[in-house]
Structure formats: structure tokens, C-alpha cells
N, C-alpha and C positions, 0 to 999 in steps of 0.2 A: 660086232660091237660098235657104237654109236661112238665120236672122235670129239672128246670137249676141250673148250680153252680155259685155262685156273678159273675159280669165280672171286671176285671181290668186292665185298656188298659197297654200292654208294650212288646215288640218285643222280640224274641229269633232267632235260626238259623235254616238253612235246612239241613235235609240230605234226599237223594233220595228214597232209601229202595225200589225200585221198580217203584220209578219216575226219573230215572238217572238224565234226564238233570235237576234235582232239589238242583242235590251236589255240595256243595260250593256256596248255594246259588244264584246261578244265574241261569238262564233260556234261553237259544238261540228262538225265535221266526223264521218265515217261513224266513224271507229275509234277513235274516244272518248279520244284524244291530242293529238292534233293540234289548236290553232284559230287560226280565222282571227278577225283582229282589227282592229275599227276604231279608229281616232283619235280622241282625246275633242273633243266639243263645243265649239266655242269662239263661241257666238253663232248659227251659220246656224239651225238648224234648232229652236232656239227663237224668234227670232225668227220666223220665218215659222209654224209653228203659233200664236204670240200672234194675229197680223195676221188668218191664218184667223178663230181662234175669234173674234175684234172683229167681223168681218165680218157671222159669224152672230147674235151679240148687237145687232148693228147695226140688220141686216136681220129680225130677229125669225124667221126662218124655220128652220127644224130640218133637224138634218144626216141623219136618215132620216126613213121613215114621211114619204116626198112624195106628195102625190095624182098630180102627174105620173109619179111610176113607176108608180102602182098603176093610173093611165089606160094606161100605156103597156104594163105585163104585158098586160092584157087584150086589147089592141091585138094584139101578139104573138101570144099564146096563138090567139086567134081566126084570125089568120092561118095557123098552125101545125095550127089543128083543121079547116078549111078544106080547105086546099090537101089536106090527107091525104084527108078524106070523099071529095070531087075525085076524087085520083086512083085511090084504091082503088075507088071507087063508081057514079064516072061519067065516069070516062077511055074514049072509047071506038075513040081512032084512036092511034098511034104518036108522033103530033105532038101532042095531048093531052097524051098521060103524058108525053112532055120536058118541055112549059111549067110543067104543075102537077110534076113532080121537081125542077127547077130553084125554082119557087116553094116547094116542102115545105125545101128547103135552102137556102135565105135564109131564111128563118121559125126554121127550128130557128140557124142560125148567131146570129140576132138574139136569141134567149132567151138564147142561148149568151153573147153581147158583155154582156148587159144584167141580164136577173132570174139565171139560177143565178152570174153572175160579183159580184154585186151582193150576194147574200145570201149564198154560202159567205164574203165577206170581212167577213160581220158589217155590210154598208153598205146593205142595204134597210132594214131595219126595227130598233127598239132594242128589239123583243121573240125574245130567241132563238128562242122556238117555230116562230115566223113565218121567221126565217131559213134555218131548218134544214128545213121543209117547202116555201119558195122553191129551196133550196137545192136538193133533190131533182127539181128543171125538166134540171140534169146528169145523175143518172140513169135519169131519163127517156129521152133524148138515148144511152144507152149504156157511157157512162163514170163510172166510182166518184166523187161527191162527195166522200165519205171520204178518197180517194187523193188527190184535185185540189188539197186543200187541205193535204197535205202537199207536194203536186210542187211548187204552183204559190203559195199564199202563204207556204210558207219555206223552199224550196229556190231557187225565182225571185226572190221578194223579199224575198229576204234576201241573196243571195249573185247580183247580176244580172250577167251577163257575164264571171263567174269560172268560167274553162274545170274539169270535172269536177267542180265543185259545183252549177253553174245548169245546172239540168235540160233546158231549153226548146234549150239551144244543146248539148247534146249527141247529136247524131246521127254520132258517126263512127262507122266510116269511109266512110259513104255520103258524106256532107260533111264540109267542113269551114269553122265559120263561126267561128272564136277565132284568132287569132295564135298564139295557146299550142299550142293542137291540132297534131298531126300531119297533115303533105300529104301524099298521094298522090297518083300519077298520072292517076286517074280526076279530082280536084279540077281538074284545069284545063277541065273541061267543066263542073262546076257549077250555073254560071249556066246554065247550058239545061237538064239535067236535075233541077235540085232541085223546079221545081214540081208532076214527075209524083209525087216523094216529096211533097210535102205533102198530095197526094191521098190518101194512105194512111194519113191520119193517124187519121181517124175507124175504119177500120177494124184498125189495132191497135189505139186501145184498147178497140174491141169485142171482140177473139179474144186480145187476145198479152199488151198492158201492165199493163192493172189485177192480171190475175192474174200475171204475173210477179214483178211489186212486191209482191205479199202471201205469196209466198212467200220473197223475200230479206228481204222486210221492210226496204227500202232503195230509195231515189232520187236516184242519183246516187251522192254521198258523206253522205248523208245519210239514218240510220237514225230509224224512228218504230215505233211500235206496232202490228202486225197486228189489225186491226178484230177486236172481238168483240162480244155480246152482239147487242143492238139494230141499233150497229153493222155488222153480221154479214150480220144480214140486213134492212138499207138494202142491203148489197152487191150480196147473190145475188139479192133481191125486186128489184131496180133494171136489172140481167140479165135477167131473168124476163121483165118487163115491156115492156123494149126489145123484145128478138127476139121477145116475142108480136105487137107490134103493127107491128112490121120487116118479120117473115117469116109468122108464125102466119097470122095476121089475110087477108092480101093472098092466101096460097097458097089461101086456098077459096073463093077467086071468079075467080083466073087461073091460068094454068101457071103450075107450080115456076121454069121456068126464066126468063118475063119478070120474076116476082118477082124473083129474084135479077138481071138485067139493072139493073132500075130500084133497089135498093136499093145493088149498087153504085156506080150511076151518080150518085146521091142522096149517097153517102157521101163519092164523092171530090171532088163541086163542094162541100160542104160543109168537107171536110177544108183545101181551095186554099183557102176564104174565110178559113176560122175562121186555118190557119196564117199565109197574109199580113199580117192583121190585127196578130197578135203580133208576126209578128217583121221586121215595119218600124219598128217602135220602137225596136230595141235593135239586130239587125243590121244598119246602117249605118254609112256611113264616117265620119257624123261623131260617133258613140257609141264611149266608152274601151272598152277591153277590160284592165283592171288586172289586176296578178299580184301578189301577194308578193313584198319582197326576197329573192334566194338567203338560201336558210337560216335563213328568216323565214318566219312565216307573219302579216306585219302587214303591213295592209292603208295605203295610202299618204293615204285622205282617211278622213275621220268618213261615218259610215252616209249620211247624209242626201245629204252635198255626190258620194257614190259614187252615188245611186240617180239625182240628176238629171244625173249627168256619164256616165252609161251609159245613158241613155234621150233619147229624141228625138220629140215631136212633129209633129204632122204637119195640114194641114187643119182648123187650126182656125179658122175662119172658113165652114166648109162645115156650115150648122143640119143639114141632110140626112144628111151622112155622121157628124156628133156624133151624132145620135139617134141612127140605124141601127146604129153601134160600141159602142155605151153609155157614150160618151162614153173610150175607147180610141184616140183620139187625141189626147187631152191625157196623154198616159203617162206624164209626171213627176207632173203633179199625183195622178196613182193612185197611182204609187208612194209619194209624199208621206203623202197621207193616203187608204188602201186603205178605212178606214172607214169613209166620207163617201158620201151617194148621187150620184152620176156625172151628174146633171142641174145639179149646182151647180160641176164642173169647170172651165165658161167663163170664171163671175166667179173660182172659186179661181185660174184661170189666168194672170189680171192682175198676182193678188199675187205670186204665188210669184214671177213671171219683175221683177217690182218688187224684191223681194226678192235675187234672184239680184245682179242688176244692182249693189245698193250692197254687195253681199259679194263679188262678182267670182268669183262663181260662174257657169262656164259654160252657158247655157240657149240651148237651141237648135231649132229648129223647123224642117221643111219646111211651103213655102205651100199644097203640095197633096198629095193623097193619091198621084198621080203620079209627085212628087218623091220623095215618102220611098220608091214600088217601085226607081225609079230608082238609087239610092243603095244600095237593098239589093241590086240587079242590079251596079251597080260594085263593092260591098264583096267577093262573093261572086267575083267576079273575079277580083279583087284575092289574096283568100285563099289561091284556086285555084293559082295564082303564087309570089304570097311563100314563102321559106324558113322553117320553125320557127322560132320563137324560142325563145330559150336557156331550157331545162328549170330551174325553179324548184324548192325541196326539195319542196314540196305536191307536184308534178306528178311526182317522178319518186319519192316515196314511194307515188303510187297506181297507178305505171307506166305512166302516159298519157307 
């Protein structure tokens, strides 16, 4: 069972920390009108960044630039450069290439949890150069850095579990994971078919999403600037790259056609890792899912006390599964402070939930990684079932 602290309703303010458009409070939504808006500050989320930063004054050790991540990239990396030589080079039976394809996608999921989620949020290293070429371990992997960091540090984390602005939770109408969202009849199977959809994750944003998105120039409800210059081609050099060493690479030592076998087979056990991971933090039963009052678009707690009351923990007592995650089992404390390198998670994790407890702010945890699938398995249920809930102005201005 999941370990909460009392709740006690009462609003504080926002600061971004890696969700820009979250500073000062306010929020720009896609059509340049509309915003959504937090509740000022009333102590939480000063506090607990003071306590943080004491911690690290304390403890003398620095919130990037850890020799344990830089042990651990390499860890990774080696793994990831491994399992590939493997299976492109000396795979030589059927059952071969499953062990070492299943090995190349835990390797690549783990870069994935750990150095590019680490360095696109600015939190490996406090030299940007350094971040931005960690950064690029994403497009390596297939998917735009460029894009990730609009989808996923400020449309995600800025705006988490606000149905048609948080990007991560909108998949309808294959599902449906919000209260807000609209039900379908296919929604009451759900829970059984959503995790063939999370297999496919990896492969749209190989074929479909990145370049979608650079054409609307929009995620979600929220608009950003179509990559140029450098930018540009980070993009298309990051495409190149992938499918040379994907598809190129592999086609001129085997047929065309087990290449493509094992590369899908490689994308969709990677796609199921990489999606469970996220969204057992946030889509579960015991994470808010807030809306706007009708005809409001103000948001009911301040930024901070919204990011841990829509977020959920999971496992954290498991050394194993914190490394392996990148430490994405402490997801409030990411959310908290996205800056931070994710090896120092544990001990932030103490404070915050110390913190939560004397503001009566709800923090809550599963004991294992089990619990929180569990949870997301009930929630999606749940969803599948329940009626709409009543259309807020947001929501029925962008016709969801």
C-alpha cells in the first residue's frame, strides 16, 4: 500500500526549475490567450528548495558534474556499444539475437532514464556544452532532443496531468488516461490493450512524431519554435544517424527482412520499458488529475504543491531499480528540482516528503515497482468506465 502524509488544502506559488513557462506563475497555452494559472506561493516550495540547497552546502558535494554519473554513462554506454557489436556481429542462432535485442533495449532504455534525460534538463553537467552533446545520447536513440525538451520539460512539466496540455497523457482516442478526456467504448478494454500501444512508442517517434511536431510547430496546446540553424541539423544529423546504425549498418551482414524483425522487436520491448517507467508516476489512482474552474482557467494549488500532488513514487528503497531508472522513481523529487543529477534523489527524497508532511502537502509513494504497475492497471480501468467529467472552458475551447 502506497505511505501518504495528512492533506491540507491551501495554495503556495510557482517557480519553473526546468518548466520555464511555469515562472511567475502563469502559463501561455497553444493560442496565445488563454492561460493557465497557478496560485502564489505561500511558503511550500521555498521552503523545501532552502532545505535542499542546506543539504548540498552541508554535504559539500555538487548538484552536477557527479563522478557517479560519469562512472555510470560509461557503464551504459559500454553496455549499449556491446550488446549492438553482439548482435550485429556475432549473433549467430535465433535465440542469440533475442537475448542480445532484448539486452540492446534495456541498454538504450537506460541511457534513456539516465544521461540524455539528465543532460536535456540541464542536470548532468553545469557546463552547457557538456549537456547538449550528453543530450544528443536522444538522438542517437532516434527521437529529436530538440522536440523532447519542448514535449517533455514544458509541456510535462509544467502543465502534469492537465488533460490537452500535458502531452505524455494524451493519447486519445486510443485511450483514455484523464477524467477530463472523453470515453469511448473501446476504453473499457484498456487495461489490456494499452501496453501493445506503448510498444509503439519508440517507433513513432522514429517515423511520425518528431516530424509532425515540426511541422505544426505545436505539442499539445502548446506552441514553440521550429528548430533552425544548428538546431536543424542536430534534427536531421540525429535521423541520419539512428537509421544508419538501425537499419544501414545491420542490412549488409543479414537479410533485409530479419533486420527489420529484430529492429522492431528491439523498439517495442524498448518502447513498453521506456513508457511504464513514465507513466507509473503520474497515471495512477492515487495522482490528481486538476482542471480549471468553469470559466477559469486558474489552476487550484501553486506550481510546486500541483507537481507533487500529481506525481507518485514508487520503489524507492529498490538501489537496483533507482540506478537502472535514473533515479525516476523518486518523480516528485524530479519534478521538484529537474536540475539536480538524479543520483542525489534518495537523500533529496527524505526532505521533500519532511517537508510535505509539516505543510500538509500530500506525498505519496508506492513500496514497489509492482504496486505503482498495479495502480496504473486499476486507474486505467477505472477511466475505461467512469463517465466524462463535466467540460471545463479550457477544454471545450480546444474542443476536447
Amino acid at each position: 500500500m502506497p505511505t501518504r502524509t495528512p492533506v491540507l488544502p491551501f495554495v503556495a506559488g510557482a517557480d519553473g526549475l526546468g518548466a520555464r513557462a511555469a515562472e511567475g506563475s502563469v502559463a501561455s497555452t497553444s493560442d496565445g490567450n488563454r492561460k493557465l494559472t497557478f496560485a502564489a506561493d505561500t511558503g511550500f516550495h521555498g521552503e523545501v528548495k532552502r532545505r535542499v540547497l542546506e543539504y548540498f552546502e552541508h554535504s559539500g558535494l555538487a548538484s552536477r558534474d557527479s563522478p557517479r554519473m560519469f562512472v555510470k554513462t560509461a557503464v551504459l554506454l559500454v553496455w549499449f556499444g556491446a550488446s549492438y557489436g553482439l548482435l550485429v556481429f556475432a549473433a549467430a542462432t535465433w535465440w542469440q539475437g533475442a537475448l542480445l535485442s532484448c539486452s540492446l533495449a534495456l541498454a538504450a532504455a537506460g541511457i534513456g532514464f539516465s544521461i540524455q534525460h539528465d543532460a536535456n534538463h540541464g542536470a548532468y553537467s553545469d557546463h552547457r556544452a557538456v549537456n547538449r552533446i550528453m543530450g544528443l545520447t536522444l538522438d542517437m536513440l532516434g527521437a529529436s532532443s530538440y522536440l523532447w525538451r519542448f514535449k517533455h520539460n514544458i509541456s510535462h512539466h509544467t502543465y502534469t496531468n492537465l488533460a490537452g496540455a500535458d502531452d505524455d497523457i494524451g493519447i486519445t482516442p486510443l485511450a483514455r488516461l484523464s477524467p477530463a478526456q472523453p470515453r469511448y467504448r473501446l476504453h473499457r478494454l484498456q487495461q489490456f490493450y494499452i501496453w501493445v500501444l506503448y510498444g509503439f512508442l519508440l517507433l513513432k517517434w522514429h517515423f511520425v512524431y518528431d516530424f509532425k511536431n515540426v511541422a505544426r510547430a505545436r505539442i499539445a496546446r502548446n506552441r514553440f519554435p521550429r528548430p533552425r540553424g544548428w538546431s536543424l541539423v542536430e534534427l536531421i544529423a540525429g535521423k541520419v544517424v539512428f537509421f544508419g546504425w538501425a537499419l544501414v549498418v545491420p542490412a549488409l551482414f543479414h537479410p533485409w527482412w530479419v533486420v527489420l524483425v529484430y529492429y522492431a522487436g528491439t523498439s517495442i520491448m524498448l518502447g513498453v520499458v521506456l513508457s511504464v517507467v513514465f507513466q507509473v508516476a503520474h497515471c495512477v489512482e492515487e495522482a490528481d488529475f486538476p482542471e480549471p474552474a468553469p470559466g477559469t482557467a486558474r489552476l487550484p494549488d501553486e506550481w510546486a504543491v500541483h507537481q507533487v500532488q500529481t506525481t507518485v513514487d514508487f520503489g524507492r528503497g529498490n538501489r537496483l531499480l533507482t540506478w537502472y531508472v535514473g533515479g525516476l522513481n523518486f518523480q516528485i523529487e524530479h519534478h521538484l528540482f529537474p536540475r539536480i543529477c538524479h543520483v542525489h534523489y534518495p537523500r533529496i527524497g527524505k526532505i521533500v516528503e519532511a517537508v510535505c508532511a509539516e505543510f500538509g502537502v500530500r506525498y505519496t509513494a508506492h513500496e514497489s515497482f509492482l504496486g505503482a504497475v498495479s495502480s496504473h492497471w486499476r486507474w486505467l480501468r477505472r477511466m475505461g468506465r467512469l463517465p466524462l467529467a463535466p467540460a471545463t472552458a479550457l477544454q471545450a475551447e480546444s474542443g476536447e
